[in-house]
N, C-alpha and C positions, 0 to 999 in steps of 0.2 A: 485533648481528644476524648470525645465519651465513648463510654465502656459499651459494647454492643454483645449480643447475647452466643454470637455465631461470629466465624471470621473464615472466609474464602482464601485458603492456601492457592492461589491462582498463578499460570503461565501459560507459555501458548507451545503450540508444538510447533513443527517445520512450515505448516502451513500458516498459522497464525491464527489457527483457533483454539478459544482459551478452554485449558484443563483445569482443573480445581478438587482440593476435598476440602468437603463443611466442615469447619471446626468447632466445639464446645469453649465458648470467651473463657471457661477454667484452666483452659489448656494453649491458650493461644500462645502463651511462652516459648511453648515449643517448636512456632514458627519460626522463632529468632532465633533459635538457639540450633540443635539437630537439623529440625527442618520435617515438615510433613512429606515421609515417605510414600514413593509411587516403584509400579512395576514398571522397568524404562522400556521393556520390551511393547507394551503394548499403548504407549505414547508415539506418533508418524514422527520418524526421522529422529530417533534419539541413539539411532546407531548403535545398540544395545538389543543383546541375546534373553532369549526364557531364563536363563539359566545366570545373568548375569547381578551385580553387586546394586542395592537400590538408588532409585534417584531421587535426590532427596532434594525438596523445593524450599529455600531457606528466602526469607520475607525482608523486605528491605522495610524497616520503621516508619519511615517518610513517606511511602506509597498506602498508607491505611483512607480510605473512602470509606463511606456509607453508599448501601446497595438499597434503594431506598421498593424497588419492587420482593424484595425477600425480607420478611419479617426480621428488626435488629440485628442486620446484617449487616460487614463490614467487609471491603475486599482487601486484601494484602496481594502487593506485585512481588512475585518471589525469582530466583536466579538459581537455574539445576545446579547442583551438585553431585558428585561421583567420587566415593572415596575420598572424600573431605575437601576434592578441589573442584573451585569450578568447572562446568564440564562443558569443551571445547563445542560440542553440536547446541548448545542452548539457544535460541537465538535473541535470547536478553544479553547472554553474557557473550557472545561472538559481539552485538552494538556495543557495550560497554569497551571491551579492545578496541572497535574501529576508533570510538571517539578519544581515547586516550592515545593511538596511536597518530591522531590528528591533531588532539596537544603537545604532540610531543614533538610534531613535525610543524607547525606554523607557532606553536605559543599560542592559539587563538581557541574559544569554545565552535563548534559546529551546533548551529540552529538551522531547526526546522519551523513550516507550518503545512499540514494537509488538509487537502481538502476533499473528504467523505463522498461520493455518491451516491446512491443508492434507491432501487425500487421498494414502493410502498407494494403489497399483492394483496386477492383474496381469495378465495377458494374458488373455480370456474365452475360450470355444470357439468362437468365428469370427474368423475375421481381420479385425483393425480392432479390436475390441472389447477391453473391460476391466472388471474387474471388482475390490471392493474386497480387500485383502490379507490383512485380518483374519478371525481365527478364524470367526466367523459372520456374517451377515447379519440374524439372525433376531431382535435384539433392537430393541425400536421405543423404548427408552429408554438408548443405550451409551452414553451421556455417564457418564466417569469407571470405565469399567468395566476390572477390573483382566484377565481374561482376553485382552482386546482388547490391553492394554497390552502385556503379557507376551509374548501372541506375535509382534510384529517387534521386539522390547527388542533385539536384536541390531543393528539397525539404529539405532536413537533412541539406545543409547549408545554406536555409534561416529560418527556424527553429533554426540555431544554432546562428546566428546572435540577431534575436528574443531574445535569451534569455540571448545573454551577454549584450543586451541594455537594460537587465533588473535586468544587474548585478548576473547572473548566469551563471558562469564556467563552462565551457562543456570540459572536458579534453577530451573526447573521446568518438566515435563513432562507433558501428559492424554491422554488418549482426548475427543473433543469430540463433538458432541450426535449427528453423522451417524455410522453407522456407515463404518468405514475412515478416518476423520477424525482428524486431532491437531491439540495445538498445541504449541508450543514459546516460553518468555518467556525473554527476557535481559535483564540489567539496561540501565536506560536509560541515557544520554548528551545530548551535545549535536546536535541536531537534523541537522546533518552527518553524526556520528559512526554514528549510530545507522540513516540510511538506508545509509552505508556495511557496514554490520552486517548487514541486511538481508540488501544486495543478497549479502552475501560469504555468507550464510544458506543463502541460495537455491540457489545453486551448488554448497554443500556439499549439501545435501538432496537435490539430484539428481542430481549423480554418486554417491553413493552409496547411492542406492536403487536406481539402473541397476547398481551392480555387487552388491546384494544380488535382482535379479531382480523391482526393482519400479519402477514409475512415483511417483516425486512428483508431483502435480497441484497446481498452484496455481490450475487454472480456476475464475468464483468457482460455480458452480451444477452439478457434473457429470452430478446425479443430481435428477430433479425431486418425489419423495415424500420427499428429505434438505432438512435445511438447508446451506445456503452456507456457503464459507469467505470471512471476514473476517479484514479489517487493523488491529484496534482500535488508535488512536492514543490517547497518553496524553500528556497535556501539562501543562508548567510552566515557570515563566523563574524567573531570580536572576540575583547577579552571578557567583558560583561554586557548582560541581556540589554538592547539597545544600541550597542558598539556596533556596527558593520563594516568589517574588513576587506567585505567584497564593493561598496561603494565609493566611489572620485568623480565629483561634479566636472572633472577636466576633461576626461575622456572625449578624444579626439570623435569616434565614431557615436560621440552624444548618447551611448546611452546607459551613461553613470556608472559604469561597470572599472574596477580597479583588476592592475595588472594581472591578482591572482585569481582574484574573479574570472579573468579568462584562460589564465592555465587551469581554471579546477573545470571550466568549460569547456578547455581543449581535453583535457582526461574523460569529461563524460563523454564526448563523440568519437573518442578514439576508442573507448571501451565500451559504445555502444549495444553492440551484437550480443556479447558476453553479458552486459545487465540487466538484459532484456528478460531474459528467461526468471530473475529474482522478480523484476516490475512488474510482467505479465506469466505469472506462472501455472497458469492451466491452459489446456487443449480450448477451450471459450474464449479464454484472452487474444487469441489471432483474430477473430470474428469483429472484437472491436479495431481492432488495429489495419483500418480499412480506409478509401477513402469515398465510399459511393455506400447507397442504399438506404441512408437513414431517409425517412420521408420529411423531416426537418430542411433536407437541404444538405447538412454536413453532420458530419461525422464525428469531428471534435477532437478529434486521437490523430499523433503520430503515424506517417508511416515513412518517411524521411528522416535521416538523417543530418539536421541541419535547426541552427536557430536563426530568432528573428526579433525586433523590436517590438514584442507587443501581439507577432504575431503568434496567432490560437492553432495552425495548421505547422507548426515545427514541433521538432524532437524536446527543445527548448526554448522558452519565449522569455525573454528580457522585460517585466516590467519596470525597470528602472531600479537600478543600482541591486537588485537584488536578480536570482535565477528561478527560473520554474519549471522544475521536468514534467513531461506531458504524460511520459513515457506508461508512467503504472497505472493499474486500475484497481477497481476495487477489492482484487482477493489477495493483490500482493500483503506478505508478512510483513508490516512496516518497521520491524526490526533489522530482519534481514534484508528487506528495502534500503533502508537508512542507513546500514554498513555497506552494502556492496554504492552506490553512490561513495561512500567516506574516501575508499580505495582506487576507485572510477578516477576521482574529482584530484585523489594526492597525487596519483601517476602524472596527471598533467603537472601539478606543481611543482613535482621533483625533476621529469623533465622540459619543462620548461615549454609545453605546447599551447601551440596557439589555434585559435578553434577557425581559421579561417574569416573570409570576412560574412555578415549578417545578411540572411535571405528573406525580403520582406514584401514576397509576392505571394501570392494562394501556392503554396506547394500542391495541393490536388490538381490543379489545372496546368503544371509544367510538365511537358512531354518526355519522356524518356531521353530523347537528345538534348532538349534541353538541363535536365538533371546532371547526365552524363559531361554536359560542358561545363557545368558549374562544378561538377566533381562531389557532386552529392550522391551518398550512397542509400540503399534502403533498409529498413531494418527489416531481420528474419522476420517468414512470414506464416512460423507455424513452431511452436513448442519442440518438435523432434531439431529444427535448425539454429533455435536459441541456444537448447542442452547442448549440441554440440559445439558452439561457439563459448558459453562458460566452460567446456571440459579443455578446450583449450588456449585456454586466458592463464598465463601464469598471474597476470595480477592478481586476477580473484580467487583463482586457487593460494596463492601468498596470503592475501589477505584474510579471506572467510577460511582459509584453511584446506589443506589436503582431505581430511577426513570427511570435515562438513560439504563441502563438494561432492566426493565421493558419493556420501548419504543421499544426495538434495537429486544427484542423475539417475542413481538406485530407485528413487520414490518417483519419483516424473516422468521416467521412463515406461514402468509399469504403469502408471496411471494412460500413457500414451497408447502402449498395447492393450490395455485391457479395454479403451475406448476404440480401437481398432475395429474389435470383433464385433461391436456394435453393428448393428446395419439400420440407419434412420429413414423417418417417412418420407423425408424428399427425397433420399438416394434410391430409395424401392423404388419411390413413382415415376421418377426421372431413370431411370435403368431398366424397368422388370418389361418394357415394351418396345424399347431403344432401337435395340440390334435386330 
């Protein structure tokens, strides 16, 4: 690995956005060893006082990248510490638990792959405002459209460069259903790996769309006649990368899926409500979680509870031998993502749940009665009813922890009230002449 001049003591807070201090390459030592100290109090969700002991971010050696937008820069993924032990609210070191407690429970590794969404923007004619980057507006179907593509290709391939110098496969590149929308897939990895991937993603995406004169948006809903940007999670276990534990070409119901494959699928929709709140964790994430309005047509998000063969309008869609939650979008913490799924997916396995049989009709267009006979439920339909459904999940309070829980309703909750007091332009104009 070459020697770089500067090295980013980096991790991400509660929400999943990264923190960092620059370090002098003379001192980088001290990444791996003490750890580059932070005040934990003024990190979201580290569950830490003014007055309390420091966090110290100690650097995993294996995670060194080049930052190739910052001059001989190099990132290090680090793992808080608190009085010398890992420290329970991390949400590096809560995934590192999940996935050893799912070695420890199947023998098998947990793999992921995500897949990114996200608005390209540019400054609008008013200050504050934005608007999207791409060549038109004017198409109500730019899913896949190559002019869209074309015109910021200057940015998507030196972002796509970016991230193979940092050892991240990018197979492939779209235009997505909203206009100003993409997404970006890289190959999977092991559920660590792969939120480390992410986050290093994300960081690439928008330093250099600020120095190509555009905003990245990872918000999940910016635009309310677009559909949202989603985190589609794709999962499967083995002993080694390439193994799949979750696939059996015999599967009666055809669709590759092995026995545990469907208990970790009966655990996702039985702990659906409760993981809702980690996959879509802001007040904006309900907007996408709809099933009308986008001018595409569809929406493309979950709002059932329910999977399907393939199909794009369940909670989870079976593309063969493997699973794909729909459920998250783009602001989810893909750490904290990636655990609360871990603990979802083991409750089915340990007890032994079966996810029902496969629903592979437009879930937007079945009636409430007919929902009701299939015995499909809905998922919460607003941040204040998710927090309350993880506050009362013993699995994921077991899982993620008493404490991290605790912190994650404490930070959500405020963010809910203090979006309360807001009063917005369509509630004034829709109300101030009503009554």
């Amino acid at each position: 690995m070459a020697e770089f001049d500067y090295y980013l003591a980096q991790f991400v807070d509660i929400h999943g956005r990264p923190k960092a201090k620059l370090v002098p390459g003379k001192h980088k030592e001290m990444i791996f060893g003490a750890g580059a100290g932070f005040a934990g109090f003024a990190i979201a969700g580290m569950g830490m006082d003014p007055h309390g002991r420091e966090f110290m971010a100690i650097g995993d050696r294996d995670s060194i990248r080049p930052v190739p937008w910052m001059a001989s820069t190099a990132s290090v993924t680090c793992d808080g510490h608190v009085d010398g032990k890992p420290h329970a609210l991390d949400s590096r070191v809560i995934l590192k638990k999940a996935l050893a407690d799912f070695r420890e429970a199947t023998g098998l590794e947990f793999f992921t792959g995500l897949e990114p969404e996200f608005f390209l923007l540019k400054p609008g004619g008013t200050a504050g405002s934005w608007v999207v980057a791409t060549e038109s507006e004017s198409l109500d179907k730019p899913c896949y459209d190559f002019r869209h593509l074309s015109s910021v290709s200057d940015f998507l391939m030196e972002l796509r460069a970016a991230l193979d110098g940092a050892g991240i496969d990018v197979y492939q590149i779209d235009h997505e259903d909203a206009n100003g929308q993409f997404e970006m897939n890289f190959t999977y990895a092991d559920g660590l790996k792969t939120a480390d991937n992410l986050t290093y993603f994300k960081m690439a995406a928008q330093a250099i769309a600020k120095k190509h004169g555009m905003l990245c948006s990872f918000m999940p809903k910016p635009f309310a006649e677009r559909s949202g940007s989603g985190l589609h999670m794709h999962m499967s276990a083995g002993r080694v990368f390439g193994d799949n534990a979750f696939e059996d070409k015999t599967d009666p119901r055809g669709m590759d899926l092995s026995s545990m494959a469907y208990q970790f699928l009966g655990g996702l929709i039985a702990n659906a409500a409760a993981l809702t709140t980690i996959a879509a964790p802001c007040v904006n994430s309900y907007k996408r979680l709809v099933k009308s309005g986008s001018r595409s047509g569809a929406t493309w998000a979950p709002i059932n509870i329910a999977y399907g063969d393939n199909n794009r309008t369940a909670f989870v869609r079976v593309p063969g031998g493997r699973l794909e939650l729909r459920l998250p979008d783009a602001a989810a913490n893909p750490y904290l993502l990636t655990a609360a799924v871990i603990y979802a997916g083991l409750d089915g396995i340990e007890r032994k749940l079966e996810p029902g049989q496969p629903v592979n009709d437009n879930l937007y267009a079945l009636s409430g009665a007919d929902l009701e006979a299939l015995g499909i439920k809905r998922l919460p339909t607003s941040l204040p009813d998710a927090l309350d459904a993880l506050e009362a999940s013993e699995v994921m309070r077991r899982g993620l922890g008493e404490a991290f829980v605790a912190e994650f309703l404490d930070v959500k909750r405020a963010e809910c009230d203090a979006l309360m007091l807001e009063i917005s332009k369509a509630e004034f104009t829709r109300y101030v002449d009503f009554f």
